[in-house]
N, C-alpha and C positions, 0 to 999 in steps of 0.2 A: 810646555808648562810655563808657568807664568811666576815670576818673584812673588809674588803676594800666597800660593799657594806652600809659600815654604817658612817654619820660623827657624826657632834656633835648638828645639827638638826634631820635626822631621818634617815630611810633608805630604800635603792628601789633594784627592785626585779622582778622576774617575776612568776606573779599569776600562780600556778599548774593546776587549773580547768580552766580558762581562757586562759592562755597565753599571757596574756596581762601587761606591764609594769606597774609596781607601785611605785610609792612612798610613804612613809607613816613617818608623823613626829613622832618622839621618844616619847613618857607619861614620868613625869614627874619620876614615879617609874620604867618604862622603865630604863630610862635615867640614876638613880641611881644604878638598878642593874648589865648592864653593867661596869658602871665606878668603880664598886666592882670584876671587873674578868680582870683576868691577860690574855693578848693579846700576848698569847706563839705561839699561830698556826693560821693558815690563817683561819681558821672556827669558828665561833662563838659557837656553838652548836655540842660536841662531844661525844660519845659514853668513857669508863670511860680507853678504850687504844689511846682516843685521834684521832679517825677516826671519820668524820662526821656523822653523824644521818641521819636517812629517815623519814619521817612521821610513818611509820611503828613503828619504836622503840620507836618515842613518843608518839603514841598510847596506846602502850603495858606498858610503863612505866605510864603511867595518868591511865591504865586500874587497873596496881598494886597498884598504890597510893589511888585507889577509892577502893577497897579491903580491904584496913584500916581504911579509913573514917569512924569513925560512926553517920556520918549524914545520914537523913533516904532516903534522897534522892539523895545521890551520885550516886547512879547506874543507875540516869540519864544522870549525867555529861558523854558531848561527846566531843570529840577532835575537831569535825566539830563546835561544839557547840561556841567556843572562837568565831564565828564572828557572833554569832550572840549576844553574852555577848557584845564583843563592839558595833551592832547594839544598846542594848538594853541603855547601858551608855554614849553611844553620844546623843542621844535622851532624856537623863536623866537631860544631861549635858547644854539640850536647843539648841544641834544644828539643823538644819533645811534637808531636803529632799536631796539637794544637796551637805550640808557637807557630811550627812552619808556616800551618796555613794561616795563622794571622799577618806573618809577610807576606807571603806570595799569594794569597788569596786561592789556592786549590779550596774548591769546594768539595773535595771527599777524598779518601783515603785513598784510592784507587790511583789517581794521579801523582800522589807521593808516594807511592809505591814504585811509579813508573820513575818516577823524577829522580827517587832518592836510589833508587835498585839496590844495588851492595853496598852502598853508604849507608844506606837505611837500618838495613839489618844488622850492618857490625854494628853500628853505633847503641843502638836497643840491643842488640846481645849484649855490649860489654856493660852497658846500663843494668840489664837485667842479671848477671852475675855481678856484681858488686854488691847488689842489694841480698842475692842468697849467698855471699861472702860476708857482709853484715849479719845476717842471721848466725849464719855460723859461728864467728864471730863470739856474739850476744850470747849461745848457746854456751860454748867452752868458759866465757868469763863467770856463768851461776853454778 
């Protein structure tokens, strides 16, 4: 990705498996760690002679980094994995079916299903009791 695809809201792109245009607002720690990196070269993300990355090489560097880890389940952690860690933390975060897929770009419910599995459902369960705990609620006070 290149510095020009990025402002001071978030940045847009176009999806690799899709092909399709995205936007996506900046996180808060996003946001931070950019504003900590020197904007020397038109690419955000370089390899350490300052040439752009592929997904390849950030594969292969998360693959070395999980090589150290001694967590006992690092050598599950997958690069494909990151969307669905934000599936799993917008859902966390309380947002709904339609935000999800306005970040991560799942094109149908099926895939956040998969994505979000038991985070999905606690989270729209306790959504959805609060609201007939509101009624109830509404009900006792007339």
């Amino acid at each position: 990705m290149k510095w020009a695809h990025f402002s001071d809201e978030g940045f847009d792109f176009t999806q690799g498996k899709t092909d399709k245009p995205l936007w996506i607002p900046l996180t808060v720690r996003l946001k931070a760690h950019l504003d900590g990196l020197a904007r020397t070269d038109s690419t955000v993300v370089t390899d350490a002679k300052g040439r752009p990355v592929s997904y390849r090489i950030i594969a292969e560097e998360m693959r070395a980094i999980k090589k150290k880890m001694k967590h006992e389940k690092a050598s599950y952690y997958k690069t494909h994995g990151l969307r669905k860690n934000a599936t799993i933390e917008l859902y966390l975060a309380g947002c709904d079916d339609e935000m999800v897929k306005a970040v991560t770009r799942h094109s149908g419910i099926e895939m956040l299903k998969k994505y979000g599995g038991p985070i999905r459902q606690r989270e729209l369960a306790k959504r959805a009791q609060e609201v007939r705990n509101q009624m109830e609620r509404s009900k006792s006070e007339t």
